[in-house]
C-alpha positions in Angstrom: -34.2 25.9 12.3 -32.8 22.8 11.3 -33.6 20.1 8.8 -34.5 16.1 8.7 -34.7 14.0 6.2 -35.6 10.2 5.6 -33.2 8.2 3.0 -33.4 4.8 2.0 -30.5 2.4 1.6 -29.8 3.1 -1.8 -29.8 7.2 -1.0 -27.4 7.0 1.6 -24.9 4.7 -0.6 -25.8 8.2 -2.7 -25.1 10.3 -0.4 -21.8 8.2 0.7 -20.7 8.7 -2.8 -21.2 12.2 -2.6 -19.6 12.8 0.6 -16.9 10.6 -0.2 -15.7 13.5 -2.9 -14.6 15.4 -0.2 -14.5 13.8 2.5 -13.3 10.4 4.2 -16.4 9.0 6.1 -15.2 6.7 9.4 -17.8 5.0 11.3 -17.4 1.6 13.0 -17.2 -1.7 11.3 -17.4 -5.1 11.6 -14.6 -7.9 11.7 -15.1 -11.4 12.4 -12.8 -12.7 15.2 -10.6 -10.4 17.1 -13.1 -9.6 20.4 -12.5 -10.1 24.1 -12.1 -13.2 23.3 -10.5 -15.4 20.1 -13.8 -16.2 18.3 -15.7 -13.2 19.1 -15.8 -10.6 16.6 -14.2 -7.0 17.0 -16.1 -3.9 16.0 -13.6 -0.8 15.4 -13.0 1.9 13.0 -12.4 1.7 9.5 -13.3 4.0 6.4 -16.8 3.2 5.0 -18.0 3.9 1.5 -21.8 2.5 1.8 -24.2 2.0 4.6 -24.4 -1.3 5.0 -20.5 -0.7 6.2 -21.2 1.0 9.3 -22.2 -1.3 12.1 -25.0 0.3 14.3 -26.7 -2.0 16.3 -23.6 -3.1 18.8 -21.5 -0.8 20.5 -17.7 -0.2 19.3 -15.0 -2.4 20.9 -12.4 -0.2 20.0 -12.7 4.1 20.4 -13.1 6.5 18.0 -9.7 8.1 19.1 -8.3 5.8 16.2 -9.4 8.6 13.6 -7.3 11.0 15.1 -4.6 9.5 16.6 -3.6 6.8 15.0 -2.3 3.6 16.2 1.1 3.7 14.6 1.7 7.6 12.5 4.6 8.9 11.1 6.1 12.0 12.1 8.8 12.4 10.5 11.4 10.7 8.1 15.3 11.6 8.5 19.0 11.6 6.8 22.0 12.6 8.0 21.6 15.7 7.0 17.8 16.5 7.2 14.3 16.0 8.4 10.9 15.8 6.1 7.6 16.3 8.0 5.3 13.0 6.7 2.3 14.5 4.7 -1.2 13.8 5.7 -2.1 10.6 3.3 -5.6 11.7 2.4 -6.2 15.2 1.4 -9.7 15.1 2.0 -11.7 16.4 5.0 -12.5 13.5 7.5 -16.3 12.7 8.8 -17.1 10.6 11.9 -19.5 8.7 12.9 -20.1 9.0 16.9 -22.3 8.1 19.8 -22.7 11.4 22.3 -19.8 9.7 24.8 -17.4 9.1 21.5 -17.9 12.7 20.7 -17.6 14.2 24.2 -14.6 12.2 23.9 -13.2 14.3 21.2 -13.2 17.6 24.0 -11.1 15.5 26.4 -8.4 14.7 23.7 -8.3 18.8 22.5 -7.5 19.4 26.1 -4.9 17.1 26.4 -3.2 17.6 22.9 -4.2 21.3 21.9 -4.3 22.7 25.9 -1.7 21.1 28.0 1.8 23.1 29.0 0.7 25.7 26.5 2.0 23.9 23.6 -0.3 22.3 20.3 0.3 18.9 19.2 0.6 19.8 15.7 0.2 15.9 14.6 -3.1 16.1 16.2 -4.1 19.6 15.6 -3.7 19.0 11.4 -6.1 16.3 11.8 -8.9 17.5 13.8 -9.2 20.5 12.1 -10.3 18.5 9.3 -12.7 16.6 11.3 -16.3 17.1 11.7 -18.8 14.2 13.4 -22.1 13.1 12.7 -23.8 11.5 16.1 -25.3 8.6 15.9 -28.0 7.9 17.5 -28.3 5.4 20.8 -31.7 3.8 20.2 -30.5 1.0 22.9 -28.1 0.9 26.1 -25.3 -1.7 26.2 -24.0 -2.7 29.0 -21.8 -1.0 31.6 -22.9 2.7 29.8 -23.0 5.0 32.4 -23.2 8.2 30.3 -26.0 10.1 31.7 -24.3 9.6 35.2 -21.4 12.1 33.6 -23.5 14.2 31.8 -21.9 12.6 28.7 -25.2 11.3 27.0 -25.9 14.8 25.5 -23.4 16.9 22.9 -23.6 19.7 20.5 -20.4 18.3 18.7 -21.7 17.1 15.5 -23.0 18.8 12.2 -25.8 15.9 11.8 -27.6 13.5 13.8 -28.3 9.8 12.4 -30.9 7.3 13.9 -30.1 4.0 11.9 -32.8 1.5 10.6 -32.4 -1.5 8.4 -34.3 0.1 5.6 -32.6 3.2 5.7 -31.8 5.9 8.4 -33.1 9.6 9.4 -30.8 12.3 9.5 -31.0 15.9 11.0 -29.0 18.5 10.4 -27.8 20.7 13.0 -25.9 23.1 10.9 -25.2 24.2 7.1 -22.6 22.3 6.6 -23.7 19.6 4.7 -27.2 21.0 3.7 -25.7 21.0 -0.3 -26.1 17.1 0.0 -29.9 17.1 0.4 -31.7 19.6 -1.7 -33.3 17.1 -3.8 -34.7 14.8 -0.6 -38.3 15.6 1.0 -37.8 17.2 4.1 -39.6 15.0 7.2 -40.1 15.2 10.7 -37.7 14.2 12.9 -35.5 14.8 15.9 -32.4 13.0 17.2 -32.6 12.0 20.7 -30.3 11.5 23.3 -30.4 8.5 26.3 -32.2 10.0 29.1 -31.2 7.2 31.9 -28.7 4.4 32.3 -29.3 0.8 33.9 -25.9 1.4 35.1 -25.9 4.4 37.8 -22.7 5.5 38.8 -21.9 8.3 41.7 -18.3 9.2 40.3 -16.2 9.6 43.1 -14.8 13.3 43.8 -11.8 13.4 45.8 -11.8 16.8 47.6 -8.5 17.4 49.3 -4.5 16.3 48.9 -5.2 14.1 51.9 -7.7 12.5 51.0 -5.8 11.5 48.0 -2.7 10.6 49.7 -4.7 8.3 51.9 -6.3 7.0 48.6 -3.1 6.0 47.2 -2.1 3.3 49.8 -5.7 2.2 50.5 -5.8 -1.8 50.3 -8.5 -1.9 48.0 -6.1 -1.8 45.2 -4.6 -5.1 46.3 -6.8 -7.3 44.8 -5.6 -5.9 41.3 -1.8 -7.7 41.6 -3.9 -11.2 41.2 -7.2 -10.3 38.9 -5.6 -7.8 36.2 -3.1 -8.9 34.0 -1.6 -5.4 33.0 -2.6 -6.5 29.1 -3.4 -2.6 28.1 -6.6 -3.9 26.6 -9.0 -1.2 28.8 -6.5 1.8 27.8 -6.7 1.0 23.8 -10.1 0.2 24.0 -11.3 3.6 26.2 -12.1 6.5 24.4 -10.0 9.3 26.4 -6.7 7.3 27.1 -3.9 9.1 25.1 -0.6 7.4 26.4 1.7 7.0 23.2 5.8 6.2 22.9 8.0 7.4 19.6 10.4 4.9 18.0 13.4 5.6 15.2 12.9 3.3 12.6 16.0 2.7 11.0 16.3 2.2 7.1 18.7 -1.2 6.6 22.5 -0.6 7.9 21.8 3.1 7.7 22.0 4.6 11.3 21.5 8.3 9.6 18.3 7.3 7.6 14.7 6.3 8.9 11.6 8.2 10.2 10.2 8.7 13.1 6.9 7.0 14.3 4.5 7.7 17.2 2.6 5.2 18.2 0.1 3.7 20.8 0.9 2.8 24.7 -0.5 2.0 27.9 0.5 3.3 31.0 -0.5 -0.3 32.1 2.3 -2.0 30.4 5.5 -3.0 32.2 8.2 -0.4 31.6 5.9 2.0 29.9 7.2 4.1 32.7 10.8 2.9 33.2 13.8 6.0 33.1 17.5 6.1 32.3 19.3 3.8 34.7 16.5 1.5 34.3 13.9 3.4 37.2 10.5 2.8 37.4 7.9 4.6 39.0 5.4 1.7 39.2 6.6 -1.9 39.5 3.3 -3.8 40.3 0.1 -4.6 38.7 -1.7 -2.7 41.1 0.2 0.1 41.1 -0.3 0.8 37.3 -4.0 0.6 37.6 -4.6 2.6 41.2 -2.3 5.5 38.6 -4.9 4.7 35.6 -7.8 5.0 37.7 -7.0 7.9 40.0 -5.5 9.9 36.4 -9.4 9.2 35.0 -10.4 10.2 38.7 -8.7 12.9 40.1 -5.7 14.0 38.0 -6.9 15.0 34.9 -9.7 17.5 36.8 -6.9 18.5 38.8 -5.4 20.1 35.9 -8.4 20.6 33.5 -10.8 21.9 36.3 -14.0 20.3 33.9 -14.5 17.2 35.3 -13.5 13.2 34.9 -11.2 11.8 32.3 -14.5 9.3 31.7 -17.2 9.8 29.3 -18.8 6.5 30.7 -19.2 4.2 27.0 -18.5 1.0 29.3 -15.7 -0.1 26.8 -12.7 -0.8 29.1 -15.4 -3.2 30.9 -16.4 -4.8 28.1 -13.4 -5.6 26.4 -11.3 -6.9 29.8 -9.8 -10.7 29.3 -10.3 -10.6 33.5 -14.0 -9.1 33.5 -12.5 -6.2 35.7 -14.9 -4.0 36.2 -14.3 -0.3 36.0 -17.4 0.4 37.6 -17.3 -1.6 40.2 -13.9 0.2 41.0 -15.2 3.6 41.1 -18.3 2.4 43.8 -14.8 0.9 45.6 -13.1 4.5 45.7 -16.3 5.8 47.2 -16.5 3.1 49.6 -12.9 4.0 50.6 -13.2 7.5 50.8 -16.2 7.1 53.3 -13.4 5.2 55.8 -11.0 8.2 54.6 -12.9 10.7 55.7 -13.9 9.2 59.0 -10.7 8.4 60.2 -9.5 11.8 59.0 -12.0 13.3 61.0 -11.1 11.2 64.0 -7.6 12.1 63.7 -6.0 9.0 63.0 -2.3 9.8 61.9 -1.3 9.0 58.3 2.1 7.8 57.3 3.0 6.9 53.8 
């Protein structure tokens, strides 16, 4: 049976005291300037110490992913001689503030850091075993959400459930975890709910055979993307499942044989993100970077996953592109395609890449 409670202002500043003891509360915050555009404002992650931190009402520009894998994080620093693992900075256990996609997010990033090739990113894996999440709760849509199109408007992720209010918020908890925190608040009625239907309806396309994907690859609907789409990497740091990074030696003064090691955030729709020894490069063009972003989202990662999209559907990449490209619009595109795949497959029209 679980538990809700009602706080005012002041008792969650109390309770963000409390919690900040032992743990480091994330959530996202406001910062003037720093949006889509110069003047807007950017909303991101940040530790929080008192409610009136945590910004609620709008929707996050950048992910949640932040938390856990950080933009620019140490590995490692080096001599000559030897190597020192860098040491987690905080000791304390880490609570996030989430909507249900951010936290459905969180399963997409154990597969691909904790599941893929059969090898633990041990980076990743310190941190998010110290995580835990607390859901907050949508009491409005924003636009380009298309969560309950995935099934991502629902989680059991999170240890408590938050619906914010200027005058305070309600909480529930859905385990014991942090029960210790409210034994001397008045217990109330309440139950956190999740979105039950998007404005934005989305039928995700689903890519059936090797042929069909082929076909896909060379389709011309990617062509308009070599003028619109600028390749600036904003939809990639800004969506909550991308997890491209690149490592670079930092080098320690005129000291080849002293420095660290840092990993650090990349887009797979950068030029040269891609580029081999001898100066190869897999995908030269605009377009070709973003037909590989889109079908990885699409096809690829359920290819080797087997649970579905690489999309929790929080609209971000849309609404934080300098070139209003919409993602959305894309995937009804794919779909569109795929109906003139599968007719001229079934026609037998010959197929040469």
């Amino acid at each position: 049976m679980t538990k809700s409670y009602a706080l005012t202002v002041a008792e969650m500043d109390q309770l963000f005291a409390k919690l900040s003891e032992r743990y480091a509360i994330y959530a996202p915050t406001r910062l003037h300037n720093g949006g889509r555009y110069a003047l807007d404002d950017t909303i991101l992650y940040k530790e929080v110490t008192k409610y009136s931190d945590i910004e609620w009402k709008q929707r996050s520009i950048f992910s949640m992913k932040e938390v856990l894998t950080p933009l620019s994080q140490t590995l490692f620093y080096f001599t000559e001689d030897e190597f020192k693992e860098a040491k987690v900075k905080d000791e304390r256990d880490i609570l996030i503030f989430g909507r249900a996609c951010d936290l459905n997010s969180v399963k997409i990033q154990d597969q691909i850091f904790l599941e893929n090739g059969g090898e633990e990113d041990y980076f990743y894996k310190r941190l998010r075993e110290k995580a835990h999440f607390a859901l907050m709760q949508c009491d409005e849509q924003f636009d380009g959400c298309f969560c309950c199109s995935l099934g991502t408007n629902v989680t059991d992720l999170h240890d408590l459930g938050v619906a914010f209010a200027e005058d305070g918020a309600k909480i529930q908890l859905t385990s014991d975890l942090f029960a210790q925190y409210f034994t001397e608040n008045d217990e109330t009625l309440f139950e956190v709910s999740f979105p039950e239907e998007n404005d934005l309806k989305v039928d995700f396309p689903h890519i059936e055979t090797q042929e069909e994907y082929r076909r896909l690859q060379v389709h011309p609907m990617w062509d308009e993307y070599d003028k619109r789409c600028i390749a600036c990497g904003k939809c990639t740091i800004a969506c909550n499942t991308c997890t491209c990074f690149t490592t670079t030696d930092i080098f320690y003064g005129e000291n080849a044989n002293v420095g660290e090691r840092r990993r650090g955030c990349a887009s797979c729709m950068i030029e040269g993100f891609d580029t081999m020894a001898g100066d190869h490069c897999f995908r030269k063009s605009v377009k070709e970077r973003y037909r590989f972003k889109i079908l990885h989202k699409v096809y690829a990662h359920d290819v080797r996953f087997h649970t579905g999209p690489m999309c929790t559907g929080c609209g971000r990449c849309d609404a934080d592109c300098p070139e209003l490209i919409s993602y959305s619009a894309t995937l009804e595109k794919i779909n569109n395609a795929l109906v003139e795949i599968r007719q001229d497959i079934k026609e037998g029209v010959p197929f040469n890449v």
